[in-house]
C-alpha positions as CSV (number, residue, x, y, z in Angstrom):
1,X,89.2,351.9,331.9
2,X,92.6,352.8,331.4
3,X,93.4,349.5,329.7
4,X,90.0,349.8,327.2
5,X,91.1,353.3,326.0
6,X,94.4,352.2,325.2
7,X,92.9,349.8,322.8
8,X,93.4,349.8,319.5
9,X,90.0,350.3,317.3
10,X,91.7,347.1,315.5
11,X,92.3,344.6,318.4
12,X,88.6,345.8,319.6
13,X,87.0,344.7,316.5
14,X,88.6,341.2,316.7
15,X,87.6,340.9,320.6
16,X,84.3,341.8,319.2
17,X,83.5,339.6,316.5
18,X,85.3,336.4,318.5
19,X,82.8,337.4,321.3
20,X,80.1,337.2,319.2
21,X,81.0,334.4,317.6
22,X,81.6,332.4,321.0
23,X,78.0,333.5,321.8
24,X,76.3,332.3,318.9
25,X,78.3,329.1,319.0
26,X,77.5,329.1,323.0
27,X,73.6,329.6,322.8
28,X,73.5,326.9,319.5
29,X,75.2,324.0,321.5
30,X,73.0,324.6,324.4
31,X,69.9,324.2,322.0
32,X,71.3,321.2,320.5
33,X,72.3,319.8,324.1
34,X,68.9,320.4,325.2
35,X,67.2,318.9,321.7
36,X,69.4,315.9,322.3
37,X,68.6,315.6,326.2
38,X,65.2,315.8,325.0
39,X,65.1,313.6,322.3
40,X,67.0,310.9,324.7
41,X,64.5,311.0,327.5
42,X,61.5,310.7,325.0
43,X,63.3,307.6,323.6
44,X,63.3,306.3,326.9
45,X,60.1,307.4,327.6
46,X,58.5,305.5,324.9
47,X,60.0,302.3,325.2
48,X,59.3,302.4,329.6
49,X,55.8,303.1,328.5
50,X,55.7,300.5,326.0
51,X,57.2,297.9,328.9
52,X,55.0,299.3,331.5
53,X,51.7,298.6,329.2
54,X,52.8,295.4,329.0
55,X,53.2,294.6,332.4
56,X,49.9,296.0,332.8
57,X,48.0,293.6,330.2
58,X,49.8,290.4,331.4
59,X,48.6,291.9,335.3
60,X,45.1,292.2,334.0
61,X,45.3,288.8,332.5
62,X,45.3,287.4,336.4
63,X,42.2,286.1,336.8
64,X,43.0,283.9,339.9
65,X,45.5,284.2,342.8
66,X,46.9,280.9,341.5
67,X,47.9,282.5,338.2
68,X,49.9,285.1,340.2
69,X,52.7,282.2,340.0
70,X,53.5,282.5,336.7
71,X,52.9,285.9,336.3
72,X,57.2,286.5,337.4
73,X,57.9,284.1,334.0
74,X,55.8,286.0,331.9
75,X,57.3,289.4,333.3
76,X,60.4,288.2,332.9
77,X,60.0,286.4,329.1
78,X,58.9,290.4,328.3
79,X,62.5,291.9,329.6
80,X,64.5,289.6,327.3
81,X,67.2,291.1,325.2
82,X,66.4,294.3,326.8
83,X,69.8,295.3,328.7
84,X,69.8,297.8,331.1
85,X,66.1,297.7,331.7
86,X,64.7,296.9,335.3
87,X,60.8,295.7,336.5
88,X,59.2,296.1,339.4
89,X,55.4,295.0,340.9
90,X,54.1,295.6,344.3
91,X,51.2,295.5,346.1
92,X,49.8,297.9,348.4
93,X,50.8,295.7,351.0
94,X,54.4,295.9,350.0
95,X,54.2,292.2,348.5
96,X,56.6,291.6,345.6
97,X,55.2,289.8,343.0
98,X,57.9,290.4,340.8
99,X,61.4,291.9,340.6
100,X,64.5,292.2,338.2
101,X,67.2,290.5,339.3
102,X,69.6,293.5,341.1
103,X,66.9,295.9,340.3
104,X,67.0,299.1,342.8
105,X,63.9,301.4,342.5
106,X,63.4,304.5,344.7
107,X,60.5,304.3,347.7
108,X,59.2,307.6,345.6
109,X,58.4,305.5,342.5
110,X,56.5,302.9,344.5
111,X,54.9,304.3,347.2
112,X,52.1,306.3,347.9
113,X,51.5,306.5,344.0
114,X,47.2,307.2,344.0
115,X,47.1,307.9,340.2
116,X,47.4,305.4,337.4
117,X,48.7,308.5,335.1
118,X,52.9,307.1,334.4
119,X,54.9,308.7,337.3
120,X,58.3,309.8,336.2
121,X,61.6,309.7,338.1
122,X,65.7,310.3,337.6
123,X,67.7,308.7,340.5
124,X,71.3,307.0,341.1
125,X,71.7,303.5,342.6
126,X,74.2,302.5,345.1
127,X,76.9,301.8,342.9
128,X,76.4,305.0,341.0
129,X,74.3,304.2,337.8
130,X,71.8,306.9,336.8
131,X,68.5,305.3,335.6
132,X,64.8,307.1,334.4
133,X,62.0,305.3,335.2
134,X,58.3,305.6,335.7
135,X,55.5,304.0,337.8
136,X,51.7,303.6,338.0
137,X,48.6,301.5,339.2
138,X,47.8,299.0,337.5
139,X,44.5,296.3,338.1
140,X,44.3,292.9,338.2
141,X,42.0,290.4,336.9
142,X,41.0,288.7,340.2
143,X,38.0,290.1,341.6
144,X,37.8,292.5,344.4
145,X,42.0,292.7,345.0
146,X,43.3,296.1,345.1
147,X,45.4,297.7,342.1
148,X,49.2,296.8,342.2
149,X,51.9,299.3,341.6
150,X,54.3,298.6,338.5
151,X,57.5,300.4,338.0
152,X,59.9,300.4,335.0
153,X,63.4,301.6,335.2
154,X,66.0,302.0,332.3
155,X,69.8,302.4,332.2
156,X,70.6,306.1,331.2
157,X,74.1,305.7,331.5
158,X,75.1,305.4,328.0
159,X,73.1,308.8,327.2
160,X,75.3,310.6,330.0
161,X,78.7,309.1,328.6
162,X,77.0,310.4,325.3
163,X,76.1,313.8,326.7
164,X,79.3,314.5,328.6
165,X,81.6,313.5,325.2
166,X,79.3,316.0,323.6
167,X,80.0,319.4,326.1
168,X,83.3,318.4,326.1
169,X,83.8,318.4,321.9
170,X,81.6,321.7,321.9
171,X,83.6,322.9,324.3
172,X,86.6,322.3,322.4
173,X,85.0,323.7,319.3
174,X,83.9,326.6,321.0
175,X,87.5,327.5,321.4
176,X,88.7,326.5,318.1
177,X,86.2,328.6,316.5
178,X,86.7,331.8,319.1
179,X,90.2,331.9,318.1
180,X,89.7,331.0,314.4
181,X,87.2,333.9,314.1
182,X,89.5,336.0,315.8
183,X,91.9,335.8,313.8
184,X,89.7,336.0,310.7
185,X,88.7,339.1,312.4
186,X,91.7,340.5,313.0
187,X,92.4,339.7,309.5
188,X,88.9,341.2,308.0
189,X,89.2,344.5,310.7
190,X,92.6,345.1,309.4
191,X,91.6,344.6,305.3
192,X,88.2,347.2,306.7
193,X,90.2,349.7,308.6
194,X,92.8,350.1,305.9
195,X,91.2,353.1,304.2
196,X,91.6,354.8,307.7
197,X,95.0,354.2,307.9
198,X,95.8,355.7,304.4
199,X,93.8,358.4,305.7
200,X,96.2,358.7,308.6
201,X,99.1,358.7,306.7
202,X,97.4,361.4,304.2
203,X,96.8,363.2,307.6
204,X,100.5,363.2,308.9
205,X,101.6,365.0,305.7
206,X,99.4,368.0,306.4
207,X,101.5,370.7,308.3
208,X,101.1,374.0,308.8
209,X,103.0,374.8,305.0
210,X,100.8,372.2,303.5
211,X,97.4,373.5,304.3
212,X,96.2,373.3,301.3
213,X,96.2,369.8,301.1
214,X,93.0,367.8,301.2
215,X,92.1,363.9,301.9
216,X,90.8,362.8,299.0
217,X,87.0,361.4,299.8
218,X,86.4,359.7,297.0
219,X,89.0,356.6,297.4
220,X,87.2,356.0,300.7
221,X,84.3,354.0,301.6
222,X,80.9,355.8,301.9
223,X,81.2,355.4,306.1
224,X,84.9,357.6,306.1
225,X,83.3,359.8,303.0
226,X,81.5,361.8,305.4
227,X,84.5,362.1,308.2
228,X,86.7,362.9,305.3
229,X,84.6,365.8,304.0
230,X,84.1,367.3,307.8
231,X,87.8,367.5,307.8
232,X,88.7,368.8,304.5
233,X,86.0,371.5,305.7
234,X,88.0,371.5,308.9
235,X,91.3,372.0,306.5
236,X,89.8,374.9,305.0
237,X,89.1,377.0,307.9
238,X,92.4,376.5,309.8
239,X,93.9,377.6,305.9
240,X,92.0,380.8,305.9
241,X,92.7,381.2,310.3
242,X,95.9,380.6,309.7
243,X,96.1,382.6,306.8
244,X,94.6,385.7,308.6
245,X,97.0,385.4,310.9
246,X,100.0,385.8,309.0
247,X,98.5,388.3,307.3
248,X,97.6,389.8,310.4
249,X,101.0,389.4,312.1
250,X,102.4,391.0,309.3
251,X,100.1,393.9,309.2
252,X,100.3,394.6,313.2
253,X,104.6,394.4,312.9
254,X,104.3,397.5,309.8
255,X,101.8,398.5,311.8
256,X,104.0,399.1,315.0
257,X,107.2,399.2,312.9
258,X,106.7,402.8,311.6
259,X,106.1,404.6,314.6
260,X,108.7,403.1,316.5
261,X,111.5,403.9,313.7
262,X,110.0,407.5,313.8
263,X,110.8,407.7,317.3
264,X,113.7,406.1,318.0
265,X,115.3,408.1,314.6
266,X,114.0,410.8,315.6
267,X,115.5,410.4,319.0
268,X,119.1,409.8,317.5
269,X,118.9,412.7,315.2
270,X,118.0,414.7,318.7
271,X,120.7,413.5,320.4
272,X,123.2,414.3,317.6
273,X,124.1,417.5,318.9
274,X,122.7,419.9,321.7
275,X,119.3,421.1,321.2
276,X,117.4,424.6,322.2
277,X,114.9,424.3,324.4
278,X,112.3,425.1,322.1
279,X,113.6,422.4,319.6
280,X,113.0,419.9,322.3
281,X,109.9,421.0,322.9
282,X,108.9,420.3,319.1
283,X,110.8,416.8,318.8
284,X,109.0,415.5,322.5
285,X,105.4,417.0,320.9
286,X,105.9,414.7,317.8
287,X,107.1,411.6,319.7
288,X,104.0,412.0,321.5
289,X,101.8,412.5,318.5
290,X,103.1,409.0,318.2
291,X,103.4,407.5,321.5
292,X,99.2,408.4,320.9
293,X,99.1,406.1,317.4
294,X,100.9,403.6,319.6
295,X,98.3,403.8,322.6
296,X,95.2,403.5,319.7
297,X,96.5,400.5,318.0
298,X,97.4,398.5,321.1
299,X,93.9,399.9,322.9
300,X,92.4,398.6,320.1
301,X,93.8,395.3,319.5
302,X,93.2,394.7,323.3
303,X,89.8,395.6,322.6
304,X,89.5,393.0,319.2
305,X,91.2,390.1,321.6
306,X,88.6,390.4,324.8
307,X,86.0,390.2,321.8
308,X,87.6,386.8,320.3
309,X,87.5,385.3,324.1
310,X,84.0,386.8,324.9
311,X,85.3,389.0,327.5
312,X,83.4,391.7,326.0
313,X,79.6,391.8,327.8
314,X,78.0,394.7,326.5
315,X,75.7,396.7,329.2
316,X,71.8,396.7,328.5
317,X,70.0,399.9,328.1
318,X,67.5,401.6,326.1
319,X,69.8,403.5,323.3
320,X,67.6,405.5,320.5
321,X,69.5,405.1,317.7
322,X,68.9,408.6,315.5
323,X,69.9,410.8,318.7
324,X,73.6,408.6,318.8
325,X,73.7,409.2,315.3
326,X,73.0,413.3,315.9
327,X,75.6,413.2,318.6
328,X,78.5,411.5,316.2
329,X,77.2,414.0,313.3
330,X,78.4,417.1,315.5
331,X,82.1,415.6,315.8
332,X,82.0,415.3,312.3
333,X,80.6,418.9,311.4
334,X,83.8,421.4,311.1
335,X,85.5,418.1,309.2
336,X,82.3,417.8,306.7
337,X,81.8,421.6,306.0
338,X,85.5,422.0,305.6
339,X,85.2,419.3,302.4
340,X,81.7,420.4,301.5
341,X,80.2,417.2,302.6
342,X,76.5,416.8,303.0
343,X,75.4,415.0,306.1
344,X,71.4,413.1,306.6
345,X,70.2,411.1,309.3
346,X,66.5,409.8,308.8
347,X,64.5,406.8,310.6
348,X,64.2,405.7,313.8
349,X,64.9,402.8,316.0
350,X,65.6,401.6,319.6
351,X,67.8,398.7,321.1
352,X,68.8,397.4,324.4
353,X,72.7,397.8,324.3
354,X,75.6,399.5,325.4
355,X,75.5,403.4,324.4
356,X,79.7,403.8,324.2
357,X,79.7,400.8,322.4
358,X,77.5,401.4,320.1
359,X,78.4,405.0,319.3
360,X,82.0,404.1,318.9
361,X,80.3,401.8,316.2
362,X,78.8,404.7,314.3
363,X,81.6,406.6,314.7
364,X,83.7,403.8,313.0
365,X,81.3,403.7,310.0
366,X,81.0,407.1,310.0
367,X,84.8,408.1,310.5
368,X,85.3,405.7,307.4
369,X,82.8,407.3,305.2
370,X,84.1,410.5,305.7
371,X,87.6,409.7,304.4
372,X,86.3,407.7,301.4
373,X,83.9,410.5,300.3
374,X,84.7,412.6,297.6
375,X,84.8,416.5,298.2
376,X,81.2,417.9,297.6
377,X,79.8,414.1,298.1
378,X,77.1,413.0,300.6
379,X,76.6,410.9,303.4
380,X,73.3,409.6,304.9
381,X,72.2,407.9,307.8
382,X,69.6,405.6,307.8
383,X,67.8,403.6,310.3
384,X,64.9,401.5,309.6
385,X,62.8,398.7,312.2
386,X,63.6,394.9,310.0
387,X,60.6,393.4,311.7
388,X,59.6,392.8,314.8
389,X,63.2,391.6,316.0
390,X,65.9,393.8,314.5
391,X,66.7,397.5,313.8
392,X,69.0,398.0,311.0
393,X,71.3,401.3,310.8
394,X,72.7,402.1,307.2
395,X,75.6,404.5,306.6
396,X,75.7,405.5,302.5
397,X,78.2,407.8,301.2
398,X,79.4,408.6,297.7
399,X,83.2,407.6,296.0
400,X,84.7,405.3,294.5
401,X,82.9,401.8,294.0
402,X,84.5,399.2,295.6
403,X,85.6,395.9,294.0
404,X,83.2,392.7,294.8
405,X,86.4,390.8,295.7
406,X,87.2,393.7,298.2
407,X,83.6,393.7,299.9
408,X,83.9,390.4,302.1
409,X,87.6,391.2,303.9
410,X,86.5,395.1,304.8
411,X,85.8,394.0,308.4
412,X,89.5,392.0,308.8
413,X,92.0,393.7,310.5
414,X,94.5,396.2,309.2
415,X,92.8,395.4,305.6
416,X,92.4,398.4,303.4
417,X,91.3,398.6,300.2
418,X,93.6,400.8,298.7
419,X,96.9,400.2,300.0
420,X,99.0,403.3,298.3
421,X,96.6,405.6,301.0
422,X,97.7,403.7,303.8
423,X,100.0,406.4,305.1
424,X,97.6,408.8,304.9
425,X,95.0,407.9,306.8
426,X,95.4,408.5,310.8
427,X,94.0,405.2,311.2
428,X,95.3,401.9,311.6
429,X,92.7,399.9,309.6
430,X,91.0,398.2,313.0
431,X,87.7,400.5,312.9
432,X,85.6,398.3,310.8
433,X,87.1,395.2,312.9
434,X,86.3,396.9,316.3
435,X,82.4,397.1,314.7
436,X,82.4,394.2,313.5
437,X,83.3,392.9,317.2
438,X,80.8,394.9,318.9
439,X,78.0,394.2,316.5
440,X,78.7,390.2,317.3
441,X,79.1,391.5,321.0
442,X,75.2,392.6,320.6
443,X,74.1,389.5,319.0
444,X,74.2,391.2,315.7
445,X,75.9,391.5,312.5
446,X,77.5,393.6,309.6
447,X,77.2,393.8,306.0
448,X,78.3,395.9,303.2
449,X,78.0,396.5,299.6
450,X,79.2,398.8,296.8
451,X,77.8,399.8,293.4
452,X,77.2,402.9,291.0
453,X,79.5,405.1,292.9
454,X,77.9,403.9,296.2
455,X,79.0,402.4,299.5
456,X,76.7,401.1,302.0
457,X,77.5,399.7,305.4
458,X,74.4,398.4,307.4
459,X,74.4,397.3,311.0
460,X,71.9,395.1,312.0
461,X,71.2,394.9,316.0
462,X,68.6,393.0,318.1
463,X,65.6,395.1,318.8
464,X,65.0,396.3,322.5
């Protein structure tokens, strides 16, 4: 097994097509050996049977036992210039009445034959020739004697000579053509599999700085069209993976950056000089206000990794929708009254999911909302039964519209739309993420859209 997928695709191709070829050439000689043998033995056939009727009309020709004396001439006129070809004539009573000179018939050809259908028989004599012969009853003309038995015998030796020479040359030619078809093989597989190879070569050039490269389909058969697409698709994604990953490495290292050169500046500039106590106490309160960004973003990207590896398995309750909304709407209340905001909820709607999950959801969406809305704006809740197998929950608020090209990367990490606010927002730009984890956590999924001064984000969850 080891050896077989080791093989090259190549050397397979020409084991296979010299395999078939040996077959084909295999199963024809065997037919033609066998048409041959066949067409030999009816040969023979037809001239024993042609011998043996005429031993039978020069028997039935006896009309007295005195003519059974020159019945061995006229026998053995018949056999002249036929080499190789042997007579016998028996009676019942094991009498010869005539024989070839040297002839050697089998005791199965002779005796006990009971039928005057030919009887047909292959045997060796003692010095090794192989003759075919056949053997019937056969009546006489004298009244009341029983039937003799005639037997007719033919040298088959030349046909085996023949037959043997034959297997031998195929089996020569057999070879010959095996390892000419190889090679032709090996010379058509190579020519076939070309395109592949170019394709390999295409394939080796594609590293992780050349991404954006793509096998070009159309200079490749219709069989390696197909495989050539699936991996330029294949191309594309691990462009845009890998591209969300640098972007997202780059993101999580400003991310983490600033709050650790806050602290360890602020740290240096504390232990510039001696300190009162109070002063310390105000320095170790802001490096914890900190240490507590820190703490969110790494809680949170431990959060987004279990979800990549599907180590996040949401419990399964009954959670009613409108009264998590309610509950996220009264942590939200002194923030919305302070800018004027107008708060909604309207709908209903029931799943089976986890309740901290799915609140933390809301409160992502909702959290988000109210930072984008505009003093004075609104924000309404809405959650609505999609059939019989969803329940979809829809957060609208009023601001700024947000660009279409925008709309699809909302749910990346770190990714904010407006990048000159990122300071001033206490988050670190994983909310939406975290949702959009714990929507696919459910079995769900997110969508969002933006026009007229209006952003909507619905979350669309499996009904319970």
């Amino acid at each position: 097994m080891r050896i077989r997928a080791c093989m090259s695709l190549t050397l397979r191709l020409t084991l296979l097509f010299a395999a078939a070829s040996t077959t084909v050439l295999l199963l024809l000689g065997y037919l033609i050996a066998n048409s041959v043998e066949k067409h030999f033995e009816e040969q023979d056939m037809e001239g024993l049977s042609g011998k043996l009727e005429l031993a039978q009309y020069t028997l039935e020709k006896v009309r007295f036992k005195t003519d059974l004396a020159t019945l061995p001439l006229q026998l053995a006129d018949s056999l002249v210039g036929h080499h190789g070809l042997a007579m016998l004539v028996v009676t019942p009573g094991g009498e010869t009445l005539f024989a070839t000179h040297g002839a050697s018939f089998p005791t199965g050809l002779t005796h006990a034959v009971r039928s005057k259908d030919p009887r047909t028989l292959v045997w060796r004599t003692a010095d090794g020739h192989p003759y075919r012969g056949i053997s019937k009853l056969a009546s006489t003309g004298i009244r009341g004697a029983p039937d003799a038995v005639i037997a007719v015998g033919t040298d088959i030796s030349e046909h085996e000579h023949f037959m043997a020479a034959f297997k031998t040359t195929l089996s020569m030619v057999v070879v010959l053509a095996a390892i000419l078809t190889g090679f032709l093989g090996w010379i058509a597989a190579r020519r076939g599999l070309a395109p592949l190879r170019s394709m390999r070569r295409e394939v080796e050039g594609i590293t992780a700085r050349r991404l954006d490269a793509r096998l070009s389909a159309a200079s490749v058969p219709v069989e390696l069209a197909e495989l050539a697409e699936t991996l330029n698709i294949m191309l594309a994604r691990l462009e845009e993976s890998f591209q969300r990953l640098s972007n997202f490495s780059s993101d999580l290292a400003h991310e983490l950056r600033t709050p650790v050169s806050n602290l360890l500046t602020q740290t240096q500039v504390t232990l510039s000089k001696a300190r009162t106590a109070h002063e310390y106490g105000e320095i170790l309160a802001s490096n914890a206000e900190e240490f507590e960004r820190l703490a969110r973003i790494i809680g949170d990207m431990l959060f987004l990794a279990k979800s990549d590896n599907a180590l996040v398995i949401p419990t399964r309750e009954p959670v009613d929708l409108i009264d998590e909304v309610r509950s996220v709407f009264e942590f939200y209340e002194a923030l919305s009254e302070e800018n004027g905001l107008q708060m909604a909820v309207s709908g209903a709607g029931q799943i089976l999911g986890d309740r901290l999950m799915v609140r933390r959801a809301i409160s992502n969406l909702l959290s988000n909302a109210v930072r984008h809305t505009c003093p004075g704006g609104r924000i309404a809740v809405h959650v609505e039964e999609a059939g019989a197998s969803h329940v979809v929950l829809c957060v609208e608020n009023s601001g700024d519209t947000v660009p279409p090209e925008h709309l699809r990367r909302l749910f990346e990490r770190f990714y904010r739309v407006d990048f000159s606010r990122r300071r001033q927002s206490d988050g670190a730009g994983l909310g939406l993420a975290i949702t959009g984890s714990i929507l696919r956590a459910h079995g769900g999924d997110t969508s969002v859209s933006s026009e007229n001064g209006t952003t909507s984000f619905c979350l669309r969850f499996l009904a319970g």
